[in-house]
ROTI-887476 format. One line per 10 residues: number of its first residue (from 1); their letters; for each residue z, x, y of N, C-alpha, C. Coordinates in pm, whole numbers, m for minus. Each point is the difference from the previous one (the first is absolute). Layout:
<nodes>
NUM = a = Z,X,Y,Z,X,Y,Z,X,Y  ...
</nodes>
This chain:
<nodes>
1 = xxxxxxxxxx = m278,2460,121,123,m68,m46,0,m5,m152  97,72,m76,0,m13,m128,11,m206,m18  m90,24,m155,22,m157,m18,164,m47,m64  55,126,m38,124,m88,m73,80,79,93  42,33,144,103,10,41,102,m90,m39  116,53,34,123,m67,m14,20,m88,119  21,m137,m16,67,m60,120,87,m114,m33  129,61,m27,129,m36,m22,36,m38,161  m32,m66,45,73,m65,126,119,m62,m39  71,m57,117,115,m61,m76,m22,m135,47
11 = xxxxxxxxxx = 27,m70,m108,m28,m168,m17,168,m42,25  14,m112,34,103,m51,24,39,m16,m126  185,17,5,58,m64,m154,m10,m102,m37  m7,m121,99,m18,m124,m12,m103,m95,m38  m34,23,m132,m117,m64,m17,45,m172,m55  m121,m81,74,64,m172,m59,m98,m71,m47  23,m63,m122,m40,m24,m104,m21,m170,73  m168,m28,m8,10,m126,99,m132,m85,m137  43,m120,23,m108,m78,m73,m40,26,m135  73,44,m108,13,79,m87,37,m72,m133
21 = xxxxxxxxxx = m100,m24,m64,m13,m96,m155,83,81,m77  80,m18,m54,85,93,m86,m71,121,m71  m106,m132,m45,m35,94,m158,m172,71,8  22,38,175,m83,64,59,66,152,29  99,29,33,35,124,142,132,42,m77  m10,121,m23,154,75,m18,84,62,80  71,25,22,88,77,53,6,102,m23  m8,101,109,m82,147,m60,29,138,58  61,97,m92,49,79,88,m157,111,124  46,53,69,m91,42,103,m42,135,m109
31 = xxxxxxxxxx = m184,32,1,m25,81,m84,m142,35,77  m45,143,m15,m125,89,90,m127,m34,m88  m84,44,83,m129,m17,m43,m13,103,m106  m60,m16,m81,m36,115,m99,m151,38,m22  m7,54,69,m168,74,26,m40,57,m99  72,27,m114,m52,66,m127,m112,m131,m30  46,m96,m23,m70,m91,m80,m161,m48,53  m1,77,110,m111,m103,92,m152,143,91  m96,m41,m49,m132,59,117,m89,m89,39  m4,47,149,m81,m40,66,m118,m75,m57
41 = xxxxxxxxxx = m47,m111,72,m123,m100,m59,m75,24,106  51,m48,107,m72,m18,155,77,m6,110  m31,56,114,81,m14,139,m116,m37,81  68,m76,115,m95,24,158,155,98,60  m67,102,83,118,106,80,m11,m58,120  m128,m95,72,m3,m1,117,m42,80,78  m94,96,m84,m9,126,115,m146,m9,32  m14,m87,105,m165,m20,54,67,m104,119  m84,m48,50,m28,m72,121,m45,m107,m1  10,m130,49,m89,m106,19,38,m122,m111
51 = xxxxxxxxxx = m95,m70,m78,m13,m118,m58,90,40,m146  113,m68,m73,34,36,m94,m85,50,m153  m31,110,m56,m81,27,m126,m67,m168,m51  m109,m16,14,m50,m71,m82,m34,m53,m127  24,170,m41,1,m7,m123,111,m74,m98  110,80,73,129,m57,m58,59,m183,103  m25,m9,65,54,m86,95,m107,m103,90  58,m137,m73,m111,m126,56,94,m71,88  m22,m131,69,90,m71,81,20,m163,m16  96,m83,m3,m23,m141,12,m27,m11,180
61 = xxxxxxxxxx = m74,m155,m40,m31,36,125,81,m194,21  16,m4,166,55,m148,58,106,m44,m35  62,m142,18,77,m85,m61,38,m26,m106  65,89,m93,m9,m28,m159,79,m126,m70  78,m22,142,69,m118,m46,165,m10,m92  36,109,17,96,37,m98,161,7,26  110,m66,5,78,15,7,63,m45,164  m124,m119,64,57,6,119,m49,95,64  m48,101,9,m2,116,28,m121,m18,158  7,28,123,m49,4,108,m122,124,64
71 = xxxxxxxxxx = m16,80,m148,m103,147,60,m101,m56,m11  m143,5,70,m127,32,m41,m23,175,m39  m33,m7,m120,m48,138,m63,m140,41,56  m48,150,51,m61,m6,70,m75,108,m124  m92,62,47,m59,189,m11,m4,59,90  29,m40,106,m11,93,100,111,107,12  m77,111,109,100,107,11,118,m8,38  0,m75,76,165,m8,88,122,m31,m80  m109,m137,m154,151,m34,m61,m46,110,m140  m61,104,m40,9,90,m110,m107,103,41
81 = xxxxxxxxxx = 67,117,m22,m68,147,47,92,114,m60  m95,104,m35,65,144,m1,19,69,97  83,60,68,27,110,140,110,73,m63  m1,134,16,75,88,m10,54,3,m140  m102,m22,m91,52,18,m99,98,m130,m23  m16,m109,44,72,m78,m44,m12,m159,m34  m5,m65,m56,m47,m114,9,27,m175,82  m39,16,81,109,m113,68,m52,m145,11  37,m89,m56,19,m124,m22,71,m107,150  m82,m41,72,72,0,129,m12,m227,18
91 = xxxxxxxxxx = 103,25,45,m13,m215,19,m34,1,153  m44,m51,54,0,m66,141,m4,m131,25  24,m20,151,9,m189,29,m90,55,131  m74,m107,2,m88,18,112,m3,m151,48  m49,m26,105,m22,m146,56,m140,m20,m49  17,m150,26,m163,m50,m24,m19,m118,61  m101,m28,56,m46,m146,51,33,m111,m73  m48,m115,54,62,m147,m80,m74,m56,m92  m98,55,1,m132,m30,m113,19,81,m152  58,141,48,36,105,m108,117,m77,m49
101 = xxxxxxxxxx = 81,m17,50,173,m61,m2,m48,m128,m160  m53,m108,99,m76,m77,m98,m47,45,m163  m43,80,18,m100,80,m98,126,66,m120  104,37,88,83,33,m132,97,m73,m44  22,m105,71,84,m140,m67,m109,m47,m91  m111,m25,8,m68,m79,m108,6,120,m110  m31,146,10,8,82,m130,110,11,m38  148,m22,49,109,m44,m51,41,m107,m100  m111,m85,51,53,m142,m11,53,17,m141  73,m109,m57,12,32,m134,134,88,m37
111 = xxxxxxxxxx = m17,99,83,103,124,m87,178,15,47  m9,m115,63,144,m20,63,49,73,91  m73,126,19,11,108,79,98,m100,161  71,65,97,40,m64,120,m105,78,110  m85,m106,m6,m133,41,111,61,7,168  112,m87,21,60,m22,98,66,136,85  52,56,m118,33,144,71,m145,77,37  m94,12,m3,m132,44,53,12,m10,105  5,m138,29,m43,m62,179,m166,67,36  m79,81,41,m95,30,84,m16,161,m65
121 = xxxxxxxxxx = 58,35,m89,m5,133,m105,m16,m13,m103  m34,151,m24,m66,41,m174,78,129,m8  39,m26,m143,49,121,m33,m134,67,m110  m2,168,m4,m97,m16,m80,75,137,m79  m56,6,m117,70,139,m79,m109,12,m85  62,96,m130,m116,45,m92,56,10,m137  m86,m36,m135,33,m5,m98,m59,46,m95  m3,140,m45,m61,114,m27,m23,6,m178  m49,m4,m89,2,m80,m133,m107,147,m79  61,17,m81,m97,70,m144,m61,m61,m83
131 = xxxxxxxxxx = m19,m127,m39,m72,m93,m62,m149,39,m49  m15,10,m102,m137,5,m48,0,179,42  65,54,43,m19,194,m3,68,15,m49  138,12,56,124,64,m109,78,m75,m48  m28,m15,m140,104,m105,m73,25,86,m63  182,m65,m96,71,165,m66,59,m92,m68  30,m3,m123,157,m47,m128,65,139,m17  128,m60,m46,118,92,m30,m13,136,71  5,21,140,13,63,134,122,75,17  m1,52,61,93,56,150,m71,m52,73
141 = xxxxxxxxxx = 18,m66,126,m59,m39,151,103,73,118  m38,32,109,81,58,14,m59,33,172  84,m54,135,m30,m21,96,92,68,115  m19,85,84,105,71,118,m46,m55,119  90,m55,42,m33,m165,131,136,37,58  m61,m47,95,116,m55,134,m60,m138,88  96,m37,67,m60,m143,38,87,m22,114  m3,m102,128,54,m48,60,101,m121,m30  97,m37,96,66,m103,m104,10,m120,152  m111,m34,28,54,m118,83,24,m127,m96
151 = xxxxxxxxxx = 89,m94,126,m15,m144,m73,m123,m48,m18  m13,m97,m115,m124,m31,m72,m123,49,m64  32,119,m25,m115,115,m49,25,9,m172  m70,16,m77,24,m9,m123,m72,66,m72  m2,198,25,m112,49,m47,36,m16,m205  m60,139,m41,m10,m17,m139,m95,42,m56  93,95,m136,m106,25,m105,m5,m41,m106  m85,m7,m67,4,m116,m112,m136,55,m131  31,m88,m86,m121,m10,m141,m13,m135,m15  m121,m36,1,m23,m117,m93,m97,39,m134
161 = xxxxxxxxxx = m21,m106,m82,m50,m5,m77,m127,m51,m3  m99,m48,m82,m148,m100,1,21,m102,15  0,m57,146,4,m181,m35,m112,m91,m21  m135,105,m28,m101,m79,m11,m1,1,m194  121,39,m28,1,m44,m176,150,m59,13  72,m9,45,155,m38,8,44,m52,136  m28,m78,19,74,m88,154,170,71,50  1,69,137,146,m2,33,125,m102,m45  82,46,m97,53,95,m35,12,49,m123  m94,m78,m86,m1,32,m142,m115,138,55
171 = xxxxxxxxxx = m54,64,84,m78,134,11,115,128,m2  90,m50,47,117,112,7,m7,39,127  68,53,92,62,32,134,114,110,m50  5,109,89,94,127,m29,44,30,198  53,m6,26,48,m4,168,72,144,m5  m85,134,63,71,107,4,77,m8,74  m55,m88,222,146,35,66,m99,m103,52  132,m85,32,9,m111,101,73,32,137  2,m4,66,105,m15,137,m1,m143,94  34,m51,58,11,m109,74,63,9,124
181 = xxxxxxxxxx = m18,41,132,52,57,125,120,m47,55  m9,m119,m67,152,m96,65,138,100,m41  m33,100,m150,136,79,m92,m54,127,44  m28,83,95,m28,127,3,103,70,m99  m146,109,m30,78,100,m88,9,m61,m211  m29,m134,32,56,m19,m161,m110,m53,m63  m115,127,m103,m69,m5,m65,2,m93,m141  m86,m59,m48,m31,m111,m149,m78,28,m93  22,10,m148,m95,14,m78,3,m155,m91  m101,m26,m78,8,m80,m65,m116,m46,m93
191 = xxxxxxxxxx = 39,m35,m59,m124,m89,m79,m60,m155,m53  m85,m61,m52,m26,m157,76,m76,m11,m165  39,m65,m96,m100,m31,m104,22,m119,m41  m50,m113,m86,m14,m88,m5,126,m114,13  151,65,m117,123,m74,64,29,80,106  m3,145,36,92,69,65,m48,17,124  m12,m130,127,m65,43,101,48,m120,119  m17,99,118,95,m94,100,m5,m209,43  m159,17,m43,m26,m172,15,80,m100,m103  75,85,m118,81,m100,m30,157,82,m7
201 = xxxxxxxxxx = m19,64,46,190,30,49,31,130,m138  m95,3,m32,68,117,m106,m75,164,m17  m83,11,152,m10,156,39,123,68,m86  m60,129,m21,75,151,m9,m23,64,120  90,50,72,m26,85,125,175,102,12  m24,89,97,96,98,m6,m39,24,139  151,10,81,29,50,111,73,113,24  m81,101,115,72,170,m27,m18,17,130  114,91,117,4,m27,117,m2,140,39  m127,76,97,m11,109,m9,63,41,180
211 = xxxxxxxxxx = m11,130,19,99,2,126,m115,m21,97  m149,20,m12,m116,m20,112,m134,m9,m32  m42,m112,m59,m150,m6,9,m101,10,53  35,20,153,m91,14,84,m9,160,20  115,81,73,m28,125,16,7,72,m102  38,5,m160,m36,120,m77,m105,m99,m123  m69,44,m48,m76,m13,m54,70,m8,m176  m17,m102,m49,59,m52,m183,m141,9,m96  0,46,m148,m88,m11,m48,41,m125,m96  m70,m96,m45,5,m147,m56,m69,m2,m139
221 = xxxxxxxxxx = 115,31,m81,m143,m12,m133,50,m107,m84  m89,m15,m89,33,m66,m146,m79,51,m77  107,38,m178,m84,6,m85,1,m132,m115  m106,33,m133,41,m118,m57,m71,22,m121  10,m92,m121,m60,39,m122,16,m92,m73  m5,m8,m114,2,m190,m73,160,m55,m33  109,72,34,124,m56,3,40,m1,114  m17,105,87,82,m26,95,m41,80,182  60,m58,99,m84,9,110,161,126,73  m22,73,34,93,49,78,m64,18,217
231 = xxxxxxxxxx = 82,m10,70,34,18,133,20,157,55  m44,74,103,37,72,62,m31,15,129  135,69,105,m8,39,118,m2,141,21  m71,91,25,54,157,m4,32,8,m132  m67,m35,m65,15,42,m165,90,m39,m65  128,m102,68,54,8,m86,9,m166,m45  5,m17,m98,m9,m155,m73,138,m80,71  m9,m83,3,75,m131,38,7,m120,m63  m103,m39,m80,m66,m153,m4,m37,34,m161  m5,m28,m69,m43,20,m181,18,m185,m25
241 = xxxxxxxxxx = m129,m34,m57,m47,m111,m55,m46,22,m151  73,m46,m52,m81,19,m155,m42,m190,m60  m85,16,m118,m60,m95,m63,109,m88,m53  60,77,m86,144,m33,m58,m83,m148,m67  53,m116,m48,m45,m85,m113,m100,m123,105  m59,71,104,m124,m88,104,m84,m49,m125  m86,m93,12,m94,m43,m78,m108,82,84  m127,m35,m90,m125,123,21,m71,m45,109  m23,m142,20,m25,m74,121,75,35,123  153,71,m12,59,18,160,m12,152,m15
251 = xxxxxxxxxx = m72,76,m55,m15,159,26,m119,65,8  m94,m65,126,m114,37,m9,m36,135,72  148,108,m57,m71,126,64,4,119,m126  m99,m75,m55,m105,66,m109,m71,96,m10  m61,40,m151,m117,120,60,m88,m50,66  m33,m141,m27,m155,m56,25,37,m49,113  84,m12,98,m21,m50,81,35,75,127  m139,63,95,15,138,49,33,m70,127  114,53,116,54,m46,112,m74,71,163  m19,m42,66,m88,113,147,139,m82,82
261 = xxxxxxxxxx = m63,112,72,147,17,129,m21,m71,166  85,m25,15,m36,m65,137,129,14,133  m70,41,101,86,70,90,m12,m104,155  79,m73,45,m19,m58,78,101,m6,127  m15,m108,85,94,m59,74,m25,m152,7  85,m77,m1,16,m104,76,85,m31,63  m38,m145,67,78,m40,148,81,m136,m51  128,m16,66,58,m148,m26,8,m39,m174  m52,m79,m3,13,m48,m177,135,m75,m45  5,m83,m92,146,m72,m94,85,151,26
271 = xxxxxxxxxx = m29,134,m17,113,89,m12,12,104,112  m118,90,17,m15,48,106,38,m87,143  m40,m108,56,23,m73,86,147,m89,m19  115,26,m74,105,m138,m7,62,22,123  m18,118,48,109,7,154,m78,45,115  m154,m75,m28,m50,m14,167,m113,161,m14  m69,m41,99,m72,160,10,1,71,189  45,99,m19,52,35,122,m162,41,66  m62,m85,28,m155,68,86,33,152,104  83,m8,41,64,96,111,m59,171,m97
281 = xxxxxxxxxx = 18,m11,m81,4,146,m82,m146,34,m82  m69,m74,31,m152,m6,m49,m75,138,110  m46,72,m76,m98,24,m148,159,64,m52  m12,m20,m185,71,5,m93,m114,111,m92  29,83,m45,m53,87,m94,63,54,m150  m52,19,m109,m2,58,m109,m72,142,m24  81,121,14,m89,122,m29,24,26,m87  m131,58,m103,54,60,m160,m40,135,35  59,107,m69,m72,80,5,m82,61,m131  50,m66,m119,m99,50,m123,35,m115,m98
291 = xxxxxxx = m135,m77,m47,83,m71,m138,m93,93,m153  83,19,m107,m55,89,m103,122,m84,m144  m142,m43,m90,39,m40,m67,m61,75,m128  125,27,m118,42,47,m72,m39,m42,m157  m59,88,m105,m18,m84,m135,134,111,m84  19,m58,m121,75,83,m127,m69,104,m45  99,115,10,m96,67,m82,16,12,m163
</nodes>
């Protein structure tokens, strides 16, 4: 597979401008990737079998506590594996005894999560992280996924930043694609820094509504550099964030501050979960088939 094929898919005209600080997000005409500017740093292709590269790829593991959110993160195969060249990220709900049941209301406790929808189940998924291997500043990132879209599933690719020097959200957060199963079909990018982030109502995010996420396959990138962060689906930009007169404290996507990638699913959550989780449609999956991220040349 050449690395810079063309994939001009067609994105819906309708793109909507949601949660959006003014003097964050422009209005922007639709514009292609430009591959002149950019070589290869690193890829995983996926082309092996079994446990995801180690090298490149570590895991959170349990209850992280985050957002409401109802997954236990596992390592195991079932919820992350390579087959066929592909990478699949898989959620399940399984039953469990009343002792287990127990066991994950108390690791809840605390996180507001609605333990109640559980009843006598576990959902479990996987949360796949570059941390401490591949960290990258001023990037291309750049991800070809497909995903399922039941209710309450909330896969996602994403960047964070170091929060063991900068606490969420002064670390910086870059959201390549969000989805949320309740809106099939209507992909999110966004970003989260110290004013500009959803816990106090003044997220940047961008909504773009593609014709099928599940059966054809979208590539999800972002690039970015010390002014400004741009969005793409199939190459072509949507979403452009610039610095514009931010103070230095709300733009922590710096040279020095190098971002690793994180590829997940979760279950239920404040967003993923607002309209219920349909158990009926479990196992829920995320397949990538290559992520390859990009330096300047």
């Amino acid at each position: 597979m050449q690395i810079f094929q063309t994939r001009l898919t067609t994105i819906a005209l309708l793109v909507i401008l949601s949660s959006v600080s003014t003097s964050m997000a422009n209005s922007i005409p639709l514009a292609s990737f430009n591959s002149d500017q950019w070589e290869l740093l690193w890829s995983d292709e996926f082309d092996y079998t079994g446990k995801p590269n180690p090298e490149i790829w570590d895991y959170e593991h349990g209850y992280l506590g985050f957002n409401e959110e109802l997954q236990n993160y596992t390592d195991h195969p079932e919820n992350a594996r390579v087959e066929d060249g592909i990478l699949i990220i898989e959620a399940h709900l399984k039953d469990v005894g009343a002792q287990r049941s127990q066991e994950i209301v108390k690791e809840l406790d605390g996180s507001n999560a609605k333990t109640e929808l559980l009843g006598s189940q576990e959902f479990t998924s996987a949360r796949l992280i570059t941390r401490g291997k591949k960290e990258f500043v001023h990037s291309r990132v750049e991800a070809r996924a497909r995903f399922t879209t039941g209710r309450g599933t909330w896969p996602a690719i994403w960047l964070l930043g170091d929060e063991a020097l900068k606490p969420w959200p002064l670390c910086g957060e870059m959201d390549i694609m969000e989805h949320v199963g309740f809106k099939p079909n209507h992909v999110y990018s966004a970003v989260h820094s110290k004013v500009s982030n959803f816990m106090n109502g003044a997220g940047v995010s961008k909504e773009v509504i593609l014709d099928d996420v599940w059966n054809d396959f979208h590539t999800y990138a972002v690039e970015w550099d010390a002014t400004t962060i741009r969005y793409f689906v199939d190459d072509v930009c949507y979403h452009i964030i610039k610095k514009g007169q931010r103070p230095e404290d709300d733009w922590p996507f710096v040279k020095d501050n190098p971002f690793y990638l994180i590829l997940n699913i979760a279950v239920g959550g404040s967003w993923g979960g607002r309209e219920g989780i349909d158990k009926s449609l479990f196992p829920q999956r995320m397949e990538v088939d290559y992520v390859r991220v990009f330096k300047r040349k």
